[in-house]
BALOBA-1460 file (C-alpha; in Angstrom, 3 decimals):
// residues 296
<rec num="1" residu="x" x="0.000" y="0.000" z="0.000"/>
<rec num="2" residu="x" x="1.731" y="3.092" z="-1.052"/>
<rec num="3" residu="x" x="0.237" y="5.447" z="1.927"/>
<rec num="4" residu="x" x="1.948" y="6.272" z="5.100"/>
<rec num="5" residu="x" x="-0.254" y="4.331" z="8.263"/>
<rec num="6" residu="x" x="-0.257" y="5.101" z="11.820"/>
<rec num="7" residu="x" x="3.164" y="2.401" z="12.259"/>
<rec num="8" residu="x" x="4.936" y="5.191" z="9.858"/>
<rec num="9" residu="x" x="4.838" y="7.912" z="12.377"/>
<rec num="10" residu="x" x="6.313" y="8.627" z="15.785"/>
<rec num="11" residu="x" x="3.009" y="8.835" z="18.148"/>
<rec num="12" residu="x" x="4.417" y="8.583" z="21.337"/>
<rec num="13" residu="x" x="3.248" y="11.399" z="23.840"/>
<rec num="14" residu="x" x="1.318" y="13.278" z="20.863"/>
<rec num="15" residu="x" x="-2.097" y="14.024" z="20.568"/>
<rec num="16" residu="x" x="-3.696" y="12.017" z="17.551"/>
<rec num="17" residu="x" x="-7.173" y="13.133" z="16.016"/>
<rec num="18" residu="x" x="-8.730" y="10.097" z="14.701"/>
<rec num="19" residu="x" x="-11.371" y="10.211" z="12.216"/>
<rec num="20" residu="x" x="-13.546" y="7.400" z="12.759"/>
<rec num="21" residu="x" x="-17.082" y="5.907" z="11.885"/>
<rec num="22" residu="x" x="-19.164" y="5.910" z="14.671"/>
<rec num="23" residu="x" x="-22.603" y="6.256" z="12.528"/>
<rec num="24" residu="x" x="-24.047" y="3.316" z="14.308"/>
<rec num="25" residu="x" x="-27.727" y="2.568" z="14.526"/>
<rec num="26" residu="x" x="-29.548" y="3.565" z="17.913"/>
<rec num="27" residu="x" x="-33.004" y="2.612" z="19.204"/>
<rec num="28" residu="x" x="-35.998" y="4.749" z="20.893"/>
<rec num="29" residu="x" x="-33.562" y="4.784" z="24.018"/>
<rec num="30" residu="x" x="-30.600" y="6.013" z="23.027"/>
<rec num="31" residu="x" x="-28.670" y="2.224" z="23.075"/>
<rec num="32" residu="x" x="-26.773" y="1.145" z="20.429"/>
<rec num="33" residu="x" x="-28.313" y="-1.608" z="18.436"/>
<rec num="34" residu="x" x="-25.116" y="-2.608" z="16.321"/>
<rec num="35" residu="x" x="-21.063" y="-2.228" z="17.756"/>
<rec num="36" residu="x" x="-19.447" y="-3.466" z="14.514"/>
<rec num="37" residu="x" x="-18.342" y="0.002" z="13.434"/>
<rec num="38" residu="x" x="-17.113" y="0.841" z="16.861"/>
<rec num="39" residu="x" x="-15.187" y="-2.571" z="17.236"/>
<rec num="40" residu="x" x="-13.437" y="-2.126" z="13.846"/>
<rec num="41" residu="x" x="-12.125" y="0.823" z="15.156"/>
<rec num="42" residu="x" x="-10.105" y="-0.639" z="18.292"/>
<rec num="43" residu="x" x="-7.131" y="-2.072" z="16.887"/>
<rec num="44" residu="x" x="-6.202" y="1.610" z="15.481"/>
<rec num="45" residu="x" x="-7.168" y="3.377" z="18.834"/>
<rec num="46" residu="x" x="-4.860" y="0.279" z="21.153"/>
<rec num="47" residu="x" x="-2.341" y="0.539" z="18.736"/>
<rec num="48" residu="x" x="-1.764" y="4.345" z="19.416"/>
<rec num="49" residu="x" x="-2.882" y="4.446" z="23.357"/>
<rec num="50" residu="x" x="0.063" y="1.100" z="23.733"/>
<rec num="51" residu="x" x="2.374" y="3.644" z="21.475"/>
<rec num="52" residu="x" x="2.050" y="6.857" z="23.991"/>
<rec num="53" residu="x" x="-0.737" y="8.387" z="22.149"/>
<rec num="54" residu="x" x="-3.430" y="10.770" z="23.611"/>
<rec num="55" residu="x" x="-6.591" y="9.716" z="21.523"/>
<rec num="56" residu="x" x="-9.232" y="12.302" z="20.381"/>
<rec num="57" residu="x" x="-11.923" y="10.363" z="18.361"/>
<rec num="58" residu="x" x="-14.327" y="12.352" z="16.135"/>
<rec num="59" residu="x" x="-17.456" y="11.072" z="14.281"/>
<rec num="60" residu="x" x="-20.467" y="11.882" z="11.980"/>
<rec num="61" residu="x" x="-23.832" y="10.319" z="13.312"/>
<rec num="62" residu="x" x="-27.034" y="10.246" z="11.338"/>
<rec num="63" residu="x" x="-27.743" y="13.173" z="9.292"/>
<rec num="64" residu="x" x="-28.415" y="16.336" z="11.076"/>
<rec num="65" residu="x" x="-27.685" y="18.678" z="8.044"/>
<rec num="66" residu="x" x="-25.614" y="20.914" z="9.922"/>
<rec num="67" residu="x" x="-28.251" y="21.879" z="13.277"/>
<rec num="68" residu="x" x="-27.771" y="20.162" z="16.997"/>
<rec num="69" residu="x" x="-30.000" y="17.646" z="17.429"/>
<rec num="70" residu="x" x="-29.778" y="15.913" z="21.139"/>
<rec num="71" residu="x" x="-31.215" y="12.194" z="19.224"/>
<rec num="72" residu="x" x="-27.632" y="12.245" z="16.992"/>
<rec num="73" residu="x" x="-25.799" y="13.061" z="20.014"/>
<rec num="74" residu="x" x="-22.435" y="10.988" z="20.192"/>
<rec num="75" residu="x" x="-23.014" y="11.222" z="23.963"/>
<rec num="76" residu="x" x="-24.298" y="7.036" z="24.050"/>
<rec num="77" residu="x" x="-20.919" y="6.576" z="21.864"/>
<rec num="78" residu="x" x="-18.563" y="7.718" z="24.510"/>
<rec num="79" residu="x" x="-20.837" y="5.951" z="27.443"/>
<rec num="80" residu="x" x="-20.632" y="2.379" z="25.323"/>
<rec num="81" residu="x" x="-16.580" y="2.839" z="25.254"/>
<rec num="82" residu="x" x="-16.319" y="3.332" z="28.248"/>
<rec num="83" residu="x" x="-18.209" y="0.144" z="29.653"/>
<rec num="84" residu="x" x="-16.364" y="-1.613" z="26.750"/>
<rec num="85" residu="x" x="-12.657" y="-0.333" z="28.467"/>
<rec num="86" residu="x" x="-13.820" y="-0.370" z="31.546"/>
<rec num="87" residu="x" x="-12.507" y="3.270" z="32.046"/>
<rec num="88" residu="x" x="-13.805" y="6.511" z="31.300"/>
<rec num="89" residu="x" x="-13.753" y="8.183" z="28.033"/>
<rec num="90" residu="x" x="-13.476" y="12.050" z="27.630"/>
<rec num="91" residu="x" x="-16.334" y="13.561" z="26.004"/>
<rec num="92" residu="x" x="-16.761" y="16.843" z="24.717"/>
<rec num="93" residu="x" x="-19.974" y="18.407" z="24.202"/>
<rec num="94" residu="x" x="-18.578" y="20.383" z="20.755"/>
<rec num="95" residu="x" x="-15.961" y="19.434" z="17.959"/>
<rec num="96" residu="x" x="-14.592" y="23.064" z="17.657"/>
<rec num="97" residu="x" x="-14.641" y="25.926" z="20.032"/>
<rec num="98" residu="x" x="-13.131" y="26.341" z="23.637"/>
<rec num="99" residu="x" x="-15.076" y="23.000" z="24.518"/>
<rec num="100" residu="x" x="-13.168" y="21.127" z="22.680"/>
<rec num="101" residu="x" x="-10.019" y="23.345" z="23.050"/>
<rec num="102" residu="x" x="-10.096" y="22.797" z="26.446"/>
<rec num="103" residu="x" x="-11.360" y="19.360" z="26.567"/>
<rec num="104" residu="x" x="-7.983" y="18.540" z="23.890"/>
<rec num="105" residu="x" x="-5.548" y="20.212" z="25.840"/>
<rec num="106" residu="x" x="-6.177" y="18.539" z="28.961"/>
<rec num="107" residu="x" x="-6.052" y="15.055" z="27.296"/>
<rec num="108" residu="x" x="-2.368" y="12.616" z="28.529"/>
<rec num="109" residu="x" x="-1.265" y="10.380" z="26.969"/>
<rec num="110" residu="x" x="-3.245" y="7.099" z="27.059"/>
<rec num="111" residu="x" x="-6.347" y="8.984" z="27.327"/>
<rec num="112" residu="x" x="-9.268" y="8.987" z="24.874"/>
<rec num="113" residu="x" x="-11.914" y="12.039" z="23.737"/>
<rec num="114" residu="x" x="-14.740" y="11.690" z="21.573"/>
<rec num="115" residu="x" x="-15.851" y="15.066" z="20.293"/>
<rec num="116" residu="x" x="-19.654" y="15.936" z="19.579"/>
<rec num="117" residu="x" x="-20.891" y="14.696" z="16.622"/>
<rec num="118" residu="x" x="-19.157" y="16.997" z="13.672"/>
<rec num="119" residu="x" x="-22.436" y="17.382" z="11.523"/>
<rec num="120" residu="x" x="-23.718" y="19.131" z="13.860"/>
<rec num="121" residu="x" x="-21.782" y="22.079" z="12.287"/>
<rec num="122" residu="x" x="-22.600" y="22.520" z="8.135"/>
<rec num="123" residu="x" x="-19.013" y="23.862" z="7.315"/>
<rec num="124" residu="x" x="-18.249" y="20.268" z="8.096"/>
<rec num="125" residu="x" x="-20.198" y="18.544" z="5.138"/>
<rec num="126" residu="x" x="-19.264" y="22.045" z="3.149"/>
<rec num="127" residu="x" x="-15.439" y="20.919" z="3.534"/>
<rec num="128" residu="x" x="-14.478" y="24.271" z="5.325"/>
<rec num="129" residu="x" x="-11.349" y="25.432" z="5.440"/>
<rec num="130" residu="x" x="-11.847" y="27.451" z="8.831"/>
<rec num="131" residu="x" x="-13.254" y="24.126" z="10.549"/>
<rec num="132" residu="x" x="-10.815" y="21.836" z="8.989"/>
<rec num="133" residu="x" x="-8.190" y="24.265" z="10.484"/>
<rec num="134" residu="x" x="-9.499" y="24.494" z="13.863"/>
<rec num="135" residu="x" x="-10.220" y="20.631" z="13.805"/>
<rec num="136" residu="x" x="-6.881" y="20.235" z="12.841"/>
<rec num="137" residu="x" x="-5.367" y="22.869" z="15.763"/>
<rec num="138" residu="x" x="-6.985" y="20.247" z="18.516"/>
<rec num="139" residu="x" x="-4.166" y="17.408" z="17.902"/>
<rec num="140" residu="x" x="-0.644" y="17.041" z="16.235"/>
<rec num="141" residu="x" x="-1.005" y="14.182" z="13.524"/>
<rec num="142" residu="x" x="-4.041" y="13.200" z="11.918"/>
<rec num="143" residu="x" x="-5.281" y="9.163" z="11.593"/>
<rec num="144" residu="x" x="-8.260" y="8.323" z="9.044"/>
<rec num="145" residu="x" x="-10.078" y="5.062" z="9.757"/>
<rec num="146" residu="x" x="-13.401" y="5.892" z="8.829"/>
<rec num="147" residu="x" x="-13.724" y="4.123" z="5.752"/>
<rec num="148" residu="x" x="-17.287" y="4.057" z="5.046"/>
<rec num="149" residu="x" x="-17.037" y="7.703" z="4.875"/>
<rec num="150" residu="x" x="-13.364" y="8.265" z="3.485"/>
<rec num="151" residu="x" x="-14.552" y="9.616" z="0.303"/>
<rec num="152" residu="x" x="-16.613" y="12.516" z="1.134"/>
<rec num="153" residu="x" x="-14.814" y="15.645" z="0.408"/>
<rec num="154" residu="x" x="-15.874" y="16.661" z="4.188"/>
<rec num="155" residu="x" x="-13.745" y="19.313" z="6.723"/>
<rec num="156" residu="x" x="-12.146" y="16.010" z="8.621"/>
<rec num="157" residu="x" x="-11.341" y="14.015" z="6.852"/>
<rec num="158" residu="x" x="-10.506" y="15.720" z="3.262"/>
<rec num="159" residu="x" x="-9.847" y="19.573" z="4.414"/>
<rec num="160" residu="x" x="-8.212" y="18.639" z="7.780"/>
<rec num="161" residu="x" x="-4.824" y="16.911" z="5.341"/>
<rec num="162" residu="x" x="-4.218" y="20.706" z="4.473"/>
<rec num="163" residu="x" x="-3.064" y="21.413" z="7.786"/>
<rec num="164" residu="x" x="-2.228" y="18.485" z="9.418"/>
<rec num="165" residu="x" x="0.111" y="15.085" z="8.929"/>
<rec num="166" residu="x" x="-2.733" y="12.479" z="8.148"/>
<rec num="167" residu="x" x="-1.778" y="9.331" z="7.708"/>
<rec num="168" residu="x" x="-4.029" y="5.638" z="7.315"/>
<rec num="169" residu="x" x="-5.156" y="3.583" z="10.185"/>
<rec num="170" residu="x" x="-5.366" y="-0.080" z="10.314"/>
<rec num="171" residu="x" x="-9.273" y="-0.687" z="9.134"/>
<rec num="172" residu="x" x="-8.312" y="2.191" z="5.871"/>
<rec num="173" residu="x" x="-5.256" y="-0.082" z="5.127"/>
<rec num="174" residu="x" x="-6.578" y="-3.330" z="5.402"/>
<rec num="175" residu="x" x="-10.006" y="-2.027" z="3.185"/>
<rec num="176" residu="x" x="-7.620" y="-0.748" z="0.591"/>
<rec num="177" residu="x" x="-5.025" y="-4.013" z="0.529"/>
<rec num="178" residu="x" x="-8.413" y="-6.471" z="-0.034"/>
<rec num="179" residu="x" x="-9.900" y="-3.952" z="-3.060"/>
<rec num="180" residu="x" x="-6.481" y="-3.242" z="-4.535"/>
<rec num="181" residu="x" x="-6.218" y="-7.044" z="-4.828"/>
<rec num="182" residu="x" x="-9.537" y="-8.067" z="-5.838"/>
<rec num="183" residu="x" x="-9.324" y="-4.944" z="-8.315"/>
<rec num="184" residu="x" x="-5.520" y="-5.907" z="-9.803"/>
<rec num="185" residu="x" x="-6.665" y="-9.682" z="-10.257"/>
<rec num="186" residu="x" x="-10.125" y="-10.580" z="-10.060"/>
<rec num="187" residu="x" x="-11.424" y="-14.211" z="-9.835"/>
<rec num="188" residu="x" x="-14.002" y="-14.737" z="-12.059"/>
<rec num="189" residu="x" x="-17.320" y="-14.491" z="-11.909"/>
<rec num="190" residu="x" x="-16.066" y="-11.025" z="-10.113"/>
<rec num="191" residu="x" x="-19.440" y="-9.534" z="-8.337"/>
<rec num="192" residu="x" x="-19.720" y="-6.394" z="-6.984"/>
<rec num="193" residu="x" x="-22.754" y="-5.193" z="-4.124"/>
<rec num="194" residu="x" x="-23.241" y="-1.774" z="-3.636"/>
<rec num="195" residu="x" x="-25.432" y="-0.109" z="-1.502"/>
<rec num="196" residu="x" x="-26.376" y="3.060" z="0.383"/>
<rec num="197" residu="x" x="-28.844" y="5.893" z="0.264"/>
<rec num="198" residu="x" x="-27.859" y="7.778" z="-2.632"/>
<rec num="199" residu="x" x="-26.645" y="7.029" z="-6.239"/>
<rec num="200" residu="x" x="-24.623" y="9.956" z="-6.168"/>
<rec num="201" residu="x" x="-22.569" y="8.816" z="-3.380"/>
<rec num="202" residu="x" x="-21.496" y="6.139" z="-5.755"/>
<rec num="203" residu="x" x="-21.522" y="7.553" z="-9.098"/>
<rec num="204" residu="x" x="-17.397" y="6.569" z="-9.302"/>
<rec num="205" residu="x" x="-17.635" y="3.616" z="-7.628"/>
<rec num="206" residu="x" x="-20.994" y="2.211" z="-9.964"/>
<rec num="207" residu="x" x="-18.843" y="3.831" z="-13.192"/>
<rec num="208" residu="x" x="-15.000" y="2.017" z="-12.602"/>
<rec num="209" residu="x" x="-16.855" y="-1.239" z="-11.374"/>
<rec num="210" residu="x" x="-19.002" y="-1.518" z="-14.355"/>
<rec num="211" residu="x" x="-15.533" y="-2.069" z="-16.422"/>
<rec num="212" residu="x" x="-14.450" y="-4.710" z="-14.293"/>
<rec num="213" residu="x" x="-16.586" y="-6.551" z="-12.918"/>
<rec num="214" residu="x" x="-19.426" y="-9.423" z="-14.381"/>
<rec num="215" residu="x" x="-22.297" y="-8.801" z="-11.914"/>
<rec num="216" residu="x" x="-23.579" y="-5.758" z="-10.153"/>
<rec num="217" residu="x" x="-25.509" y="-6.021" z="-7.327"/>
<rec num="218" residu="x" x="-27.754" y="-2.792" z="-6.417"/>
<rec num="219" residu="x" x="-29.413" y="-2.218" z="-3.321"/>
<rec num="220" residu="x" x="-30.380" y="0.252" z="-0.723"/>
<rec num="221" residu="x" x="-31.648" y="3.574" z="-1.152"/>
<rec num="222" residu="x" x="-30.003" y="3.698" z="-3.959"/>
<rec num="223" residu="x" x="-31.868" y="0.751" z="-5.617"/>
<rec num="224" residu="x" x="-35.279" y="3.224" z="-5.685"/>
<rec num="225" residu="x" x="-33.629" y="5.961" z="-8.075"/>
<rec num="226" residu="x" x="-33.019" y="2.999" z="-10.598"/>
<rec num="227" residu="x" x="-36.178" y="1.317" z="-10.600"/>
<rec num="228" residu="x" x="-37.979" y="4.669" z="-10.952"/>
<rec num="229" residu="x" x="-35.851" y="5.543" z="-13.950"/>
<rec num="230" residu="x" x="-36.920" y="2.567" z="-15.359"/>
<rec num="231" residu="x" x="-40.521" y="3.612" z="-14.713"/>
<rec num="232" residu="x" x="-41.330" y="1.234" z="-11.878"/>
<rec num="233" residu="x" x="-43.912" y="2.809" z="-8.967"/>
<rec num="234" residu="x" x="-41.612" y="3.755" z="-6.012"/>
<rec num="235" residu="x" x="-44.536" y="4.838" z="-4.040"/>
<rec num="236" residu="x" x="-42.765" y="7.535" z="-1.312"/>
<rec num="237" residu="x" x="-39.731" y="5.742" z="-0.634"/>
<rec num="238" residu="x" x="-36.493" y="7.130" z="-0.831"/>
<rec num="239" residu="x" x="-35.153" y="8.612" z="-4.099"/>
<rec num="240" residu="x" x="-33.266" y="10.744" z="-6.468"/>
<rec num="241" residu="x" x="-35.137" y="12.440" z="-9.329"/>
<rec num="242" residu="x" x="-32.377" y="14.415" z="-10.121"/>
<rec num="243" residu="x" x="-30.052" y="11.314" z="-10.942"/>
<rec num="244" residu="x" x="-32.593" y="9.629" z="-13.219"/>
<rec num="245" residu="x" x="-30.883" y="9.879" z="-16.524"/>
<rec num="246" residu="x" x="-27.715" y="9.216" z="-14.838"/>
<rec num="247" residu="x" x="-28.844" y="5.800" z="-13.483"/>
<rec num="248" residu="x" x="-30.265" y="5.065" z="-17.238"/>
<rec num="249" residu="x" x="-26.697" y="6.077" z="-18.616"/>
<rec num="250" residu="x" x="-25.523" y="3.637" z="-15.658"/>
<rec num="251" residu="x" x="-27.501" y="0.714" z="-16.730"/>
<rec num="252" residu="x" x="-27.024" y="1.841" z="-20.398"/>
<rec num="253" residu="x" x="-23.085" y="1.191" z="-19.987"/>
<rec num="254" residu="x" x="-23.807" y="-1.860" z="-18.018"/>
<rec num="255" residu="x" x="-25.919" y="-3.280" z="-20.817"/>
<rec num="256" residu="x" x="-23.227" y="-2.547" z="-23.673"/>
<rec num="257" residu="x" x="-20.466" y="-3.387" z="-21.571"/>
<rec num="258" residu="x" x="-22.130" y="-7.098" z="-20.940"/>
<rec num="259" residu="x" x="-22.508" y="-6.405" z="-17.131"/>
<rec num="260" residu="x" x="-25.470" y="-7.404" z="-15.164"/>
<rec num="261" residu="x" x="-26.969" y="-5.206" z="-13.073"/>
<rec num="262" residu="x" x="-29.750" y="-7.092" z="-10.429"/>
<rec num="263" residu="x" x="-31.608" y="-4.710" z="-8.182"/>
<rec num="264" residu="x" x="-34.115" y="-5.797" z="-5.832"/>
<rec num="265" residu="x" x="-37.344" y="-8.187" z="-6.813"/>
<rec num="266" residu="x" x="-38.949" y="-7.446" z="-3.668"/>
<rec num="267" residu="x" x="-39.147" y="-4.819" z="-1.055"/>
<rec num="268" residu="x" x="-40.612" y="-4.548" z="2.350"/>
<rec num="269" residu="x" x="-42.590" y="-1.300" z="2.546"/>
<rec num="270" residu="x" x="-44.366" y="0.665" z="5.393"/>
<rec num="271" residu="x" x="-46.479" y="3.292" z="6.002"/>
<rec num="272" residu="x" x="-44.207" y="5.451" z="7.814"/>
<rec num="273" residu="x" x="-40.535" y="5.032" z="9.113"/>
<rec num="274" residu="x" x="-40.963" y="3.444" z="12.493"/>
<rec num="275" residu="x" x="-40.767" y="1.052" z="14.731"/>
<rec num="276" residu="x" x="-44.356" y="0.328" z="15.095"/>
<rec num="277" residu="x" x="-44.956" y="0.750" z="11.558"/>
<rec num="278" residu="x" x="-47.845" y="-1.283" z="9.624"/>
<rec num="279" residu="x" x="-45.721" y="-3.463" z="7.280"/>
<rec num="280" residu="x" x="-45.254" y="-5.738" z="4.167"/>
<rec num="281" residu="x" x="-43.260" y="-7.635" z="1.310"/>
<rec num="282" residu="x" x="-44.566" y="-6.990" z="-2.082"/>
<rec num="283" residu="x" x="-43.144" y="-7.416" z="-5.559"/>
<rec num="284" residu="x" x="-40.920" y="-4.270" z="-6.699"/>
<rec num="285" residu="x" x="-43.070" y="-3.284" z="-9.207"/>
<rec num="286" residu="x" x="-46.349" y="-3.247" z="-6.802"/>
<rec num="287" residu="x" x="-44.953" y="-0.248" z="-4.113"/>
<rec num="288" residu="x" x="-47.908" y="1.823" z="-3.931"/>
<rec num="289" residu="x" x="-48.376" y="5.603" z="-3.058"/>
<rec num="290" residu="x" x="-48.003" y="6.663" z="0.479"/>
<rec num="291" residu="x" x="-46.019" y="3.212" z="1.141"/>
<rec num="292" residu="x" x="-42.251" y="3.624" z="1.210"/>
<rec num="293" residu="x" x="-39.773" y="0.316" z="0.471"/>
<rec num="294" residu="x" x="-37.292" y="0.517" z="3.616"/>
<rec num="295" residu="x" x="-35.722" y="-3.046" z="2.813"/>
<rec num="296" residu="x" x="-35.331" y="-5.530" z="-0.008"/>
């Protein structure tokens, strides 16, 4: 892998800001449903607390769009580490301002801080310079392990490399070693599943893939924008009318390039986007208005 990872830099009695990918589902009661993204996360954060490192941890959660709201609150984060070390973890109740000035400067070495939840401030998704700067001003090097989110063009963890060492952590280099190889040498039949909300998250990713790969596997989110470019009923689930055309071009490709492209033959819709919603599986062409698909 031809980047530099946290084992090429000295870390020992520095403070290290850690991008990571705490976006983990919650329930009614604030608990965390699912630890997988938290736990792929620890081999980065023991490596640099068992090399002299003070840790400052800072995540996206949900999708706020830039206001503070309490329910996306990395608050239940910081409490779940800290039954998981079985000693306290620092938390900060901003990501930028004397809060977290404060909160980083006081932070030894073999400490951990999570700061507040960094959409809660737009000039994050807007990639500014000012918040990537004072993001940046909290810690001395710079570690990205949030993979799912590595290639937004976000404040911390695209901006923040203008002002600050940033190197790999362990889950960024192992995700790039197993696509790098699957990528250079393929075993056939190569298959590729892509999800998410949004096609336009994935525009590069759908594009490169469809020359290489036999199979494409759509679902998610994203799986809605195609089948209502292709004139199937959607009925109010999520979508993108904007990308229509694009996701015909997609398919277009796909078609002349001899790639399959499956999306989903059946979705579960519900009336609303709850826990106590009234529910059901029907065929993906029978999604009916004021019934949104929320699995498939």
């Amino acid at each position: 892998m031809n980047k530099k990872t946290i084992e090429d830099i000295d870390v020992q009695g520095k403070k290290v800001f850690v991008r990571a990918d705490f976006n983990v589902p919650l329930d009614d009661k604030q608990q965390i449903t699912n630890d997988k993204r938290i736990r792929a996360t620890l081999p980065t954060i023991n490596y640099l607390l068992d090399h002299g490192a003070a840790v400052i941890l800072a995540s996206h959660l949900g999708r706020p769009k830039g206001k503070v709201k309490p329910e996306l609150s990395l608050k239940p984060v910081a409490d779940y580490f800290t039954k998981l070390w079985g000693r306290p973890i620092k938390f900060a109740a901003d990501c930028v301002g004397e809060t977290a000035r404060q909160a980083a400067a006081s932070l030894q070495p073999g400490e951990i801080l999570l700061l507040e939840n960094l959409r809660f401030h737009p000039e994050e998704e807007k990639n500014d310079p000012a918040f990537a700067k004072e993001l940046a001003s909290l810690a001395d090097v710079a570690v990205d392990d949030a993979f799912g989110c590595a290639h937004r063009g976000h404040a911390s963890n695209e901006g923040i490399t203008k002002y600050i060492e940033t190197v790999a952590g362990y889950l960024i280099e192992k995700e790039i070693k197993f696509i790098g190889a699957a990528l250079a040498a393929p075993k056939r039949p190569f298959v590729a599943i892509l999800g998410g909300a949004k096609v336009s998250d994935k525009i590069g990713v759908i594009s490169n893939m469809i020359d290489k790969v036999d199979t494409i596997i759509i679902g998610g989110g994203m799986a809605h924008t195609f089948d209502a470019a292709k004139g199937l009923p959607i009925g109010d689930s999520l979508c993108e009318p904007d990308k229509y055309d694009l996701a015909r071009e997609l398919l277009a490709k796909a078609e002349k390039k001899g790639v399959r492209v499956v999306l989903p033959v059946d979705v579960v819709v519900a009336d609303k986007f709850a826990a106590d919603a009234n529910h059901k599986t029907v065929a993906v062409d029978q999604v009916e208005p004021g019934w949104q698909a929320l699995d498939s």
